[in-house]
C-alpha positions as CSV (number, residue, x, y, z in Angstrom):
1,X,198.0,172.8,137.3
2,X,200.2,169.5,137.4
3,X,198.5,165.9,136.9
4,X,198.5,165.3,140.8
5,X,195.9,168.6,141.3
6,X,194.5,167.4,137.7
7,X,193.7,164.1,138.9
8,X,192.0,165.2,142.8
9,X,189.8,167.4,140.6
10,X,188.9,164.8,138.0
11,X,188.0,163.0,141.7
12,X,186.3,165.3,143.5
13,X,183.8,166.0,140.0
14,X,183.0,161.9,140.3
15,X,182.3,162.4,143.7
16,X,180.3,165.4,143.8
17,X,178.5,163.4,140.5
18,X,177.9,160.4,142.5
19,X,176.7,162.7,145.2
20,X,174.1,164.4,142.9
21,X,173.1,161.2,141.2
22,X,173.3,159.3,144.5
23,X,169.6,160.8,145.7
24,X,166.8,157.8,145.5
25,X,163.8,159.7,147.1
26,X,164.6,163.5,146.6
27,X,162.4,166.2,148.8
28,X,162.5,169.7,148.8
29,X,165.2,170.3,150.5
30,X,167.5,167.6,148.4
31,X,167.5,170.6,145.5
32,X,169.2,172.9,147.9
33,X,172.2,170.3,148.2
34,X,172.1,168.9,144.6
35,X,172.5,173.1,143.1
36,X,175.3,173.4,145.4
37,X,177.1,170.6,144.4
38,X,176.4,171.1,141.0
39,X,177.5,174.6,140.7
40,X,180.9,173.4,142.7
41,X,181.1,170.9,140.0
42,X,180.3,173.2,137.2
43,X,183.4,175.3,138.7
44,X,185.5,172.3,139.2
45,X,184.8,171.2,135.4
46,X,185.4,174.8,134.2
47,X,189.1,174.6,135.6
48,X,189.6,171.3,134.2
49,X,189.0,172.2,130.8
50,X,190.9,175.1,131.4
51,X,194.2,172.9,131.9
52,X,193.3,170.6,129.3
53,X,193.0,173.7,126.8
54,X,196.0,175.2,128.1
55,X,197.8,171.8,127.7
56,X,196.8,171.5,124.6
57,X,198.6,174.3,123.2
58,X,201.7,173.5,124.5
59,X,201.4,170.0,122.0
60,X,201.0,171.9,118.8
């Protein structure tokens, strides 16, 4: 992953976050959205970490 796809998936997680977090009133319906977007950010998150692990090991 280079920092350019790093960084529009660092983005997308604070968007999907602010989505999430972004609910005032939430109805039924809301927790049908909100597991969506926080399962696409749990995946999103998991790749992330991947990269920084993988960068990691490069350093040492």
């Amino acid at each position: 992953m280079q920092d350019q796809q790093l960084q529009r998936k660092l983005e997308q997680v604070d968007i999907m976050e602010s989505q999430i977090y972004g609910h005032r009133t939430i109805v039924p319906s809301d927790y049908r959205d909100m597991l969506k977007l926080a399962e696409a950010m749990y995946q999103t998150s998991g790749e992330i970490l991947e990269h920084i692990k993988n960068e990691a090991k490069k350093e040492i």
